[in-house]
Phi, psi and omega in degrees: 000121154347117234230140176289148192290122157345141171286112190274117196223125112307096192248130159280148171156121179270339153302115226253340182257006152247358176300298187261043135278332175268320174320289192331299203301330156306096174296145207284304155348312191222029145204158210246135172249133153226161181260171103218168199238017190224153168290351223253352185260350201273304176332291201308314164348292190258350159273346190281344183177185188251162191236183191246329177203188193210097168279148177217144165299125150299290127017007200293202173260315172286357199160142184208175195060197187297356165271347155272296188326318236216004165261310175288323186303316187281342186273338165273009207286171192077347163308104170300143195242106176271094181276146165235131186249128170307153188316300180312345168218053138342295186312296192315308175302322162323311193285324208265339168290334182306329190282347190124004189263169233243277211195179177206161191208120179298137190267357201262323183279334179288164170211208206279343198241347170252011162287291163308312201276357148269350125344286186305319184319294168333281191286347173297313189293321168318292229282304187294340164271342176270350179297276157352266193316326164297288189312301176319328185249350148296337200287301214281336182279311176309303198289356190268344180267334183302171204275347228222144181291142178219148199219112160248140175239124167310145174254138173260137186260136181264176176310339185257355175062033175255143202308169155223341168213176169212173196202146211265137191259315204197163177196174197253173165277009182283329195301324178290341173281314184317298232264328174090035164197167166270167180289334142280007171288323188265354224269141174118320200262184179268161183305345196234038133291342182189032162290159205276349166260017159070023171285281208095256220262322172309329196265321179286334191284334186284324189314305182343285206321282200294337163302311219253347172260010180042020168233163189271141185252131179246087221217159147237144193220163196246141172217170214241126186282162180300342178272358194077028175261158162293134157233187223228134187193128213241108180250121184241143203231121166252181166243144167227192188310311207225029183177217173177137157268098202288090171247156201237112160240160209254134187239029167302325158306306191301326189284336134305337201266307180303333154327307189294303195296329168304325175283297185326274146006298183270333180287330175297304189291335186269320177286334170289341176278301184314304199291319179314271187314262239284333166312308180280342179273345188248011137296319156304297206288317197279305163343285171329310186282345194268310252250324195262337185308295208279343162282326189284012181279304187293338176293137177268160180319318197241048190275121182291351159290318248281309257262286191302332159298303163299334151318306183274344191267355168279342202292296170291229293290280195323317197300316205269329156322330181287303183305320172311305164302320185306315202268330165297335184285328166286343190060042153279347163290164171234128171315098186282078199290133135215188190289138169236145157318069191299293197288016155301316193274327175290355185257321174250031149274331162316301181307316150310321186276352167294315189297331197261350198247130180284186180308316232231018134255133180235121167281107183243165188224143153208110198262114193300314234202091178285357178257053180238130206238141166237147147277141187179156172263111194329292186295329165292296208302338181262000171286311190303317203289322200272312172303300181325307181294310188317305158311321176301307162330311224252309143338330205210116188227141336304014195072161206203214145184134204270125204235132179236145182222137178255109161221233171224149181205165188228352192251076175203105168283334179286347186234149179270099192341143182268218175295313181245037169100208196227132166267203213171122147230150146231142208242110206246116121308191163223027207253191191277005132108173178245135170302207161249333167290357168244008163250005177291313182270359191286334155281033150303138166277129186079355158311092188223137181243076189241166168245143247277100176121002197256005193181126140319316185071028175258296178038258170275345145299324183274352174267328172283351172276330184279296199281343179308331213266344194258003173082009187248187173205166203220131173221109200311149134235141186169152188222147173318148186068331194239030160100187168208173170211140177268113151245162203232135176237141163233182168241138195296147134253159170299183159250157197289138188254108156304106211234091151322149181248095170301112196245155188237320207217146169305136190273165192258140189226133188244107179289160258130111197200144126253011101329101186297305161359277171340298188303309165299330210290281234280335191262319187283316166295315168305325183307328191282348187261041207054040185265133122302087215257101179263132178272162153201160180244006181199150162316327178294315165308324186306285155336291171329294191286354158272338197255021154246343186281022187030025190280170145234141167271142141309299224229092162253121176233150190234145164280182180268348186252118169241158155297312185231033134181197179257148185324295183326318190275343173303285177330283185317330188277308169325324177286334203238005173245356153210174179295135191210127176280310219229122145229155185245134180269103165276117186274106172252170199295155191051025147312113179270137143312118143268192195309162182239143174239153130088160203269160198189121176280160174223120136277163178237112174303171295299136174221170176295184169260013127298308179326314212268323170296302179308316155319298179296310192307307186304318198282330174251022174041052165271328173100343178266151186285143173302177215283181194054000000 
């Protein structure tokens, strides 16, 4: 093993026959000795390298008594300094030790064995106090960068010598910030005047537990905040010799976010029951609507049921508007893409919003370009249109004016151009505008800044989930005051072009159901509508019945769901075992899709034989209603 490096010794001393008496006496192995005899000497000295100590004569020739100590102490600092003196001015050395000197040694008294151990002595001790002092100050640097407030606390002892109080030695500065005082503000009070998680009495009893059993305790604990909220704060207790150390970090985020993620949790659970219940009710509810449709045919006008008939089918109207809010709030609907009219769909959301907006807004439109088409699903798109204004309304409660403009734009890197470019709505106020820290955060889900029963905070997540989902994007502008505007970019498509279909004989329609219930409701309408309608309840069955009836269909509609495969694939195998113009998908709500080939309409339970009519009309683009 390496034998430790010489001790590096300096000696001042003008005396050349005690200079080399303290040389002898240092052995050359383990001490590395340089000279000089003057004060005048030490700088140049002490520039050839660095040294462990400084024996220094009192006694020099430029100086003596405690101004060479206090000369060598300013050319030297940090240096242990040994001084040596003669019998006669001892005394002088006592004062220069009082002053900072390491130790001092009478030259009439040394001999060969107490000169190295104290050389060593000196300098092992120097060496253990600069050890000591790193470490204090790596200790003090780590807990100061660190996130969590730290606290050491003394323990006070009683007569039986069990902690009984404590009382605070040191802290980082986040504690002082936590706590709004410094450590001489608390040094002194009793703890539960200022403990820091605001326990008291609670707190001396943990502290005790770990001065007297020596383990550490780790807990959370909750206090009710200046907002009346709860926070949260994760408190850890260590033991040392004489106390304990306290750290405190505030986990009210982590605490929340796990709220939030627990809320989440249960809205999954709760929209897989909602996509359940509106699937089998909007099965009703399309019963209900075929069942009053095909009565109020057979009824003459002025039929004293009709009235009441009509009474029940706004009743189903409503009914099926509820299944509809289930399945957009779960997003279990499916998305009817087709080309829409935008500024069509904003002149009639306007229009609706007039009935809903007080007096003391004034509503404007500025439609650049009345021919601009998206692919999109109409009713989400008048859903994003419609929430977008309602917030604004809610922006501006002494009133404003609320302004939506329709064009085109080219200045969007986030969205990809369609066929015919990029379209552009914005949705503008005059309300009271968003800092920026509420607009980093405003498409968050459960975000809201409304009061607490006045707002969900899904909102403007789901318009940001519609149009994202629509291939588009949507971005804020807004300052405290000066109102705010949402614009929403998509990509432009053409408009849809009407291509009739000749038909010589009523065309034929092949239904796919395994629900009967549907299948009559769904069969009775195409009938009205001159269909020639062959049933099935499964694709095998389906598949029989086309390639034995020698027909071409027009019209094949499938649910989405089969016993023995899925709709899209049904529709394809069928497409590819006889001729088929047109199909159509009946969608319920929390149906998973696969790929669809080849163009194919979707309904959504529940709808009328107007849907169904509106639906066939689009696919064979006559623009006209079916015949019956």
């Amino acid at each position: 093993m390496a034998s430790d490096p010489p001790i590096r010794v300096l000696l001042v001393e003008d005396n050349p026959g005690d200079a080399r008496l303290i040389k002898e006496s240092l052995q050359p192995s383990r001490f590395e000795v340089r000279m000089c005899d003057r004060l005048a000497e030490l700088r140049p000295t002490l520039a050839t390298g660095p040294v462990d100590i400084i024996l220094l004569d009192l006694g020099l020739p430029d100086g003596s008594g405690l101004d060479s100590f206090h000369q060598a102490a300013s050319l030297a600092p940090g240096v242990p300094i040994v001084v040596l003196s003669g019998l006669s001015d001892e005394d002088v050395a006592v004062k220069a030790v009082r002053e900072g000197a390491q130790d001092y040694l009478v030259k009439g008294r040394l001999d060969d064995d107490p000169l190295p151990r104290i050389v060593r002595h000196t300098v092992e001790r120097r060496r253990s106090d600069e050890a000591l002092r790193r470490s204090e100050a790596r200790f003090r640097a780590a807990i100061e960068a660190g996130p969590d407030a730290f606290f050491i606390l003394e323990a006070l002892r009683d007569a039986s010598g069990r902690a009984c109080a404590f009382t605070l030695r040191d802290m980082n500065s986040r504690a002082a910030k936590l706590m709004g005082a410094s450590i001489e503000q608390l040094s002194g009070r009793p703890l539960e005047e200022w403990d820091p998680c605001g326990q008291g009495a609670s707190s001396l009893v943990q502290y005790s537990r770990v001065v007297e059993t020596r383990e550490t305790i780790e807990e959370e604990l909750s206090a009710e905040g200046a907002d009346g909220g709860l926070t949260w704060t994760q408190r850890q207790i260590f033991p040392l010799a004489d106390g304990v150390a306290v750290v405190v970090r505030d986990i009210t985020t982590r605490k929340r976010l796990e709220e939030r993620l627990l809320q989440t949790q249960k809205m999954e659970a709760v929209g897989q029951l909602a996509a359940g219940v509106a699937h089998d009710f909007r099965n009703l509810v399309a019963a209900i609507q075929a069942h009053l449709a095909h009565s109020r045919r057979l009824l003459p006008a002025d039929h004293p049921a009709v009235e009441c008939l009509n009474h029940i089918g706004d009743a189903a109207e409503q009914a099926g508007g509820i299944a509809g809010s289930l399945l957009t709030f779960t997003r279990s609907s499916h998305a009817r893409k087709r080309p829409v009219n935008l500024p069509a769909s904003v002149e009639q959301a306007v229009g609706l919003l007039r009935h809903s907006l007080p007096a003391t807004i004034l509503v404007q439109t500025d439609i650049a370009d009345p021919e601009i088409f998206v692919n999109a699903d109409g009713t989400q798109l008048q859903q994003v249109i419609m929430n977008l204004a309602l917030n604004a309304r809610d922006a501006m409660p002494h009133g404003g004016t609320l302004t939506l403009a329709v064009g085109r734009t080219e200045d969007d890197s986030t969205v990809k151009p369609g066929p015919e470019g990029l379209a552009r709505v914005t949705v503008r106020d005059t309300g009271t505008g968003m800092s920026p820290e509420v607009i980093a955060r405003i498409f968050e889900p459960y975000y809201t800044t409304k009061p607490r029963g006045q707002g969900t905070g899904l909102g403007l997540s789901i318009i940001h989930g519609i149009v994202t989902d629509h291939g588009g994007s949507i971005a804020v502008d807004s300052r405290p005051g000066a109102g705010a505007a949402f614009t929403l970019v998509f990509p432009a498509v053409a408009a849809p072009v009407a291509v009739p279909v000749p038909t010589t004989r009523p065309p034929a329609a092949l239904l796919i159901d395994p629900n009967l219930f549907v299948r009559e409701v769904v069969a009775s309408m195409l009938a009205s509508m001159n269909f020639e309608v062959l049933q099935a309840s499964d694709y095998t069955t389906a598949l029989r019945l086309a390639k034995g009836s020698g027909r071409q269909f027009e019209l094949v509609v499938a649910a989405a769901v089969l016993p023995d495969s899925d709709g899209p694939g049904c529709i394809r195998r069928i497409r590819e075992a006889t001729p088929v113009a047109h199909a159509i998908l009946i969608v319920a709500g929390g149906d998973t899709l696969g790929p669809v080939e080849g163009e194919c309409g979707f309904l959504n339970h529940p709808f009328r034989r107007a849907d169904l009519s509106r639906e066939i009309d689009r696919l064979r683009g006559a623009g006209g209603p079916v015949p019956g």
